[in-house]
N, C-alpha and C positions, 0 to 999 in steps of 0.2 A: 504494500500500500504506500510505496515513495516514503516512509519515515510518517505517515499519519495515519495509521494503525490507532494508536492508543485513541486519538482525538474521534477516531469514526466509529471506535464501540465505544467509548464513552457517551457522546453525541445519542449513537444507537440505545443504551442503555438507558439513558435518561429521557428518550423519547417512550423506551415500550416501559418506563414505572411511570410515568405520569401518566404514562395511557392506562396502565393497570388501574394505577387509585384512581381515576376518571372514572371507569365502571363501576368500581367498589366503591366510590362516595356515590354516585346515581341510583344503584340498586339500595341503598339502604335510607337513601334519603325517600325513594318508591315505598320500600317498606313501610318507614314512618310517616308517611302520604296517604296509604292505605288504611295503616292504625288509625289515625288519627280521622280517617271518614268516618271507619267503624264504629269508633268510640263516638263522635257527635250524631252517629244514624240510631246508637244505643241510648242516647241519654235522650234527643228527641221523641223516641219510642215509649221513654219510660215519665217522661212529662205528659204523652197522652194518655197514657194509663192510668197516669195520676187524676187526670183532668176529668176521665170517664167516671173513674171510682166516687169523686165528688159530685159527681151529676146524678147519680142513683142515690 
């Protein structure tokens, strides 16, 4: 590689770990995207339940 070997796996190296934790922080930020619908489609759920109970 003409004496720039280290510079083009380095370069390479720090391209494919930013690309890794690029996936790894989007999928987990998905996860907590997802929780976090759950969790407000759960507490919504559980406020009309509340709201039925006092109508009877």
């Amino acid at each position: 590689m003409g004496g720039y070997g280290f510079y083009v796996w380095l370069s390479f190296g720090s391209c494919l770990l930013i690309l890794l934790g690029l996936v790894f922080f989007s999928a987990r930020g998905h996860r907590q995207t997802l929780k976090s619908i759950a969790d407000q489609l759960g507490r919504e759920q559980r406020i009309k339940q509340a709201q039925q109970g006092e109508m009877v």
